[in-house]
C-alpha positions in Angstrom: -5.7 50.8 0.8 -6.3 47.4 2.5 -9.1 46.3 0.3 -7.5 47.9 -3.1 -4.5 45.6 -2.2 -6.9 42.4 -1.5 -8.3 43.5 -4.8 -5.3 43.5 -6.8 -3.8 40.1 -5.2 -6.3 38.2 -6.3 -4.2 38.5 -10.2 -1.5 37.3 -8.5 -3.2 33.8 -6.6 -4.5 32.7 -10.4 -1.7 30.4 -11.4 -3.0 28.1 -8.4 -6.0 26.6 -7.8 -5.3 26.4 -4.0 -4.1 30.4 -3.7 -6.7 31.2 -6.0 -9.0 30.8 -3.0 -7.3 33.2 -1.1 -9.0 36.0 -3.1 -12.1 35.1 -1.5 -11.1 35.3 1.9 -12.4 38.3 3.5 -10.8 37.3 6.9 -8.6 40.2 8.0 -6.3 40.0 11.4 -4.0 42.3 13.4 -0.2 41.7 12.8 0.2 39.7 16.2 -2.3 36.9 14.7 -1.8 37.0 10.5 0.6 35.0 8.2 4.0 35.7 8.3 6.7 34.9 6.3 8.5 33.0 9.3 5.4 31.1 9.6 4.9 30.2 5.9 8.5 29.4 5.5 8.4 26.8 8.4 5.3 24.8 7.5 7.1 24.7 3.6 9.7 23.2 5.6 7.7 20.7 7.0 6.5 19.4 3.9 9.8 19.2 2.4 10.6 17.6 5.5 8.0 14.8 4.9 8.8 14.2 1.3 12.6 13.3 3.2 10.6 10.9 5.5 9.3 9.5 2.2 12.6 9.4 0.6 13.9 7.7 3.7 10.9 4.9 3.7 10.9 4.1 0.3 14.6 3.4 1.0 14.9 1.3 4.0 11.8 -0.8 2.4 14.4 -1.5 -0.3 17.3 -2.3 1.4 15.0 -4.7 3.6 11.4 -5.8 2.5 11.8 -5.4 -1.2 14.8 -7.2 -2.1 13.7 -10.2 -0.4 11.3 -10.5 -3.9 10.9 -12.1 -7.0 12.4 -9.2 -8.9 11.1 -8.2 -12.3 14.1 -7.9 -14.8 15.3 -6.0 -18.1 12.8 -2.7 -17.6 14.1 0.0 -18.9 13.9 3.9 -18.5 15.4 6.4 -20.5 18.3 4.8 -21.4 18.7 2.4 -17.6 18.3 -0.8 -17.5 16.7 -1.3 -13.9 14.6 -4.1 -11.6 12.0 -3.9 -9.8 9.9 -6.1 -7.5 6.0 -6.2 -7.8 5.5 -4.8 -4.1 7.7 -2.1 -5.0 6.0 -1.5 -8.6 2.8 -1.3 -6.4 4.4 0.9 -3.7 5.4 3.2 -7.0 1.8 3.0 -9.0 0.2 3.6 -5.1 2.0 6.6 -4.5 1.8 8.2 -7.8 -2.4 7.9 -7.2 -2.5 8.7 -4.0 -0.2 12.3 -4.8 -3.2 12.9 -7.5 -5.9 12.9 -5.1 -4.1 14.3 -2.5 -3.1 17.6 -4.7 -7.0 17.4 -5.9 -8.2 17.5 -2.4 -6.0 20.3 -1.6 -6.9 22.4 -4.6 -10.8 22.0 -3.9 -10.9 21.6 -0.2 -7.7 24.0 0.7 -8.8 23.0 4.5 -7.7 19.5 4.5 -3.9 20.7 3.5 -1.7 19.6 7.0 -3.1 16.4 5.9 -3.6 16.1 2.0 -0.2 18.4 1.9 1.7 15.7 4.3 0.6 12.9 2.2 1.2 14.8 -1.1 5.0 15.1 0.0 5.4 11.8 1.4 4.1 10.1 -1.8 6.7 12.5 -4.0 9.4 10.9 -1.9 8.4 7.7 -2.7 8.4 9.0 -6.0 11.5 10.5 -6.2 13.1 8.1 -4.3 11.7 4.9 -6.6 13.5 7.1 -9.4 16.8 7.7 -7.6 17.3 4.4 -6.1 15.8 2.0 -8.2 16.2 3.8 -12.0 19.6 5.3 -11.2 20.5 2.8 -8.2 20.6 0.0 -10.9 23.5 1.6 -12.3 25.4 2.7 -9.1 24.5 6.9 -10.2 22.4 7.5 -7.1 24.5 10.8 -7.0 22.8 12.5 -9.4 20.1 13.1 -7.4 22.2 15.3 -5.2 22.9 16.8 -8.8 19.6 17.2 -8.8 19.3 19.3 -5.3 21.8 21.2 -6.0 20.4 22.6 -9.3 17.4 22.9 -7.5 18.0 25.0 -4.6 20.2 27.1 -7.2 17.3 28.2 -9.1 15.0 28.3 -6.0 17.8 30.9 -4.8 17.8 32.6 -8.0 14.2 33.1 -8.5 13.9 34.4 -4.6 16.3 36.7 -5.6 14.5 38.0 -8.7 11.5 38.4 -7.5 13.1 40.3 -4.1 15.0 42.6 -6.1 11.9 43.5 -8.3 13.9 42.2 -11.1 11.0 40.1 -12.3 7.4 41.3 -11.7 4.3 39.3 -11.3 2.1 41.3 -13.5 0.1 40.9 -16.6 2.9 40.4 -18.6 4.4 37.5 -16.2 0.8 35.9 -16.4 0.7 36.3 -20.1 4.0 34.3 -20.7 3.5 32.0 -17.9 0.2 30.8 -18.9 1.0 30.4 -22.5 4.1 28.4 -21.6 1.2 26.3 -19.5 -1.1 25.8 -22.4 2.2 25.3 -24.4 2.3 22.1 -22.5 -1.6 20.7 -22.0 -1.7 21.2 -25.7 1.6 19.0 -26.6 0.1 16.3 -24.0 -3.7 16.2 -25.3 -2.4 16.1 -28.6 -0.1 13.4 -28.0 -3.3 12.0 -26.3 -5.4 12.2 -29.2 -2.8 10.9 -31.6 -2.4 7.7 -29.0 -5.9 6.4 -30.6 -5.4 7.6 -34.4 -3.7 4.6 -36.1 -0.8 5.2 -38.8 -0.4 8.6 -37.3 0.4 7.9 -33.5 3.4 6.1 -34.5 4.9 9.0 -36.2 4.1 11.4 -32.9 5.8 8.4 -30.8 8.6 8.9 -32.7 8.6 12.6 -32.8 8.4 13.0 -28.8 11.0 9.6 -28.5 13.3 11.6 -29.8 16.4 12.8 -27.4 16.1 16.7 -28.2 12.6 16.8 -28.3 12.1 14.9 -25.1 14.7 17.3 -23.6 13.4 20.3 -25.1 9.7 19.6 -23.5 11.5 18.6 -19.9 13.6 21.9 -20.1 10.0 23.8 -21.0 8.7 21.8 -17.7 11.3 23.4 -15.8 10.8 26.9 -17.1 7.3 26.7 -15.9 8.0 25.3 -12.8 10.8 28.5 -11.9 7.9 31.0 -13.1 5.3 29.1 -11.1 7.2 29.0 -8.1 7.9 32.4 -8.9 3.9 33.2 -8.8 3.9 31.3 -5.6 6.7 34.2 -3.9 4.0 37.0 -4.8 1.5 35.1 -3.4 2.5 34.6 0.0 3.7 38.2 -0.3 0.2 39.7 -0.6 -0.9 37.3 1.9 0.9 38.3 4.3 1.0 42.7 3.6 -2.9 41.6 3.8 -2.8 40.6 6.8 -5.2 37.2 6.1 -5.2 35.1 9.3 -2.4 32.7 10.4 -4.3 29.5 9.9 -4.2 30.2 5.7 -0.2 30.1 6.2 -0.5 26.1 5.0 -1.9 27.5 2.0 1.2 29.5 0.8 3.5 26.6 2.1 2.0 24.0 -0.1 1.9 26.1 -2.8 5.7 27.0 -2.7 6.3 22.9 -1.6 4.3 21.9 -4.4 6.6 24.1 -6.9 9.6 23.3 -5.2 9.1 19.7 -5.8 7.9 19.9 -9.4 11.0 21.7 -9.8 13.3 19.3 -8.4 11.4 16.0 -10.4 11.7 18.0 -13.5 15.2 18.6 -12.9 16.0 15.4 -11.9 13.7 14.1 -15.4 16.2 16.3 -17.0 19.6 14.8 -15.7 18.0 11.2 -16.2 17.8 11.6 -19.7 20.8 13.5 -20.3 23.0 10.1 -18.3 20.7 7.7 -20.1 21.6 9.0 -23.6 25.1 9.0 -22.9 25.1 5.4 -22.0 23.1 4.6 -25.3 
């Protein structure tokens, strides 16, 4: 029954890279030494935890370090008109790269993940926090980055609950939706992509995707994905742990729900950006 479970979880790890290599674990424990969901949910707490250590970093540099700078004036951001200094442009651009190759590094070698994981989440609060105090901050709406949360851990709640209650399944039908929703979205980017090089015509798809409702109706498609993918993450850590795989794979399941949680949240976030910046056009 074991191995005809291991068999059928592997559908469920295909969303992401990093569960994806849970399928090929053959490692099997007793319950006193494998995953459990007390375990998984404290290491997701950890790297939430760290992407608040970023948020709190990013912040103190700015209220010391940064503001002692030549400051870069009249950028603009959906709709805000914000500053920036070029150490904290750097910090920004830094820590956008450095959560690219740490998410690569813990998709293709799932064994550096307490480390690639921790510096995933401390570089989203960098992130995060470079768009909540310095985008919003310019116009004294830092609060809508509690907005934000508290979206977020609605629909984190909400899709816990779904998948709990066996409301929504994660079968082929949940793949099939999910994954065209995915390829929804690489197709609108490479296209956009394409068009970038293609003069006469990428002016016209600039325009097109610069437009309010479009822009929202992508970010609101981001989100979707994000609640299904975090969604795929919930069955995941559910096989893994009914199979029994060792304790030590636990940071796999806990990145994979971090990683969703935060997409979630920057998507969200993305969302209410726009929606204040168009109201202040």
């Amino acid at each position: 029954m074991k191995n005809e479970n291991a068999r059928q979880s592997g559908s469920f790890f295909r969303a992401n890279p990093v569960m994806n290599r849970i399928t090929k674990i053959n490692e099997h424990t007793d319950e006193s030494s494998s995953a459990s969901y007390s375990g998984i949910t404290i290491k997701t707490g950890y790297f939430l935890l760290m992407t608040v250590v970023g948020i709190a970093a990013y912040l103190f540099a700015q209220m010391t370090w940064f503001q002692h700078q030549e400051m870069i004036e009249g950028l603009k951001y959906e709709g805000f008109e914000f500053a920036v200094s070029i150490p904290q442009a750097i910090t920004i651009v830094a820590a956008s790269i450095v959560a690219v190759i740490a998410q690569l590094l813990a998709a293709f070698v799932p064994k550096t993940i307490p480390v690639t994981g921790t510096l995933y989440s401390l570089t989203q609060g960098i992130i995060i926090s470079g768009l909540i105090f310095t985008i919003l901050g310019g116009a004294h709406m830092e609060y809508l980055g509690l907005l934000a949360l508290a979206i977020t851990v609605i629909v984190v709640v909400t899709m816990a609950l779904l998948y709990t209650k066996g409301i929504v399944k994660v079968n082929n039908k949940f793949r099939t939706i999910m994954m065209t929703l995915i390829f929804s979205m690489l197709g609108i980017s490479l296209l956009t992509l394409i068009c970038a090089f293609i003069p006469g015509v990428n002016g016209f798809v600039y325009s097109i995707l610069g437009n309010f409702w479009v822009s929202v109706f992508i970010t609101l498609l981001s989100i979707v994905i994000a609640a299904l993918f975090l969604i795929s993450e919930f069955a995941a850590a559910t096989q893994m742990v009914e199979n029994q795989v060792p304790a030590k794979y636990e940071w796999y399941a806990a990145f994979g729900l971090s990683f969703a949680i935060l997409w979630l949240y920057v998507k969200i976030l993305d969302l209410i950006i726009q929606i204040a910046g168009n109201n202040r056009k």
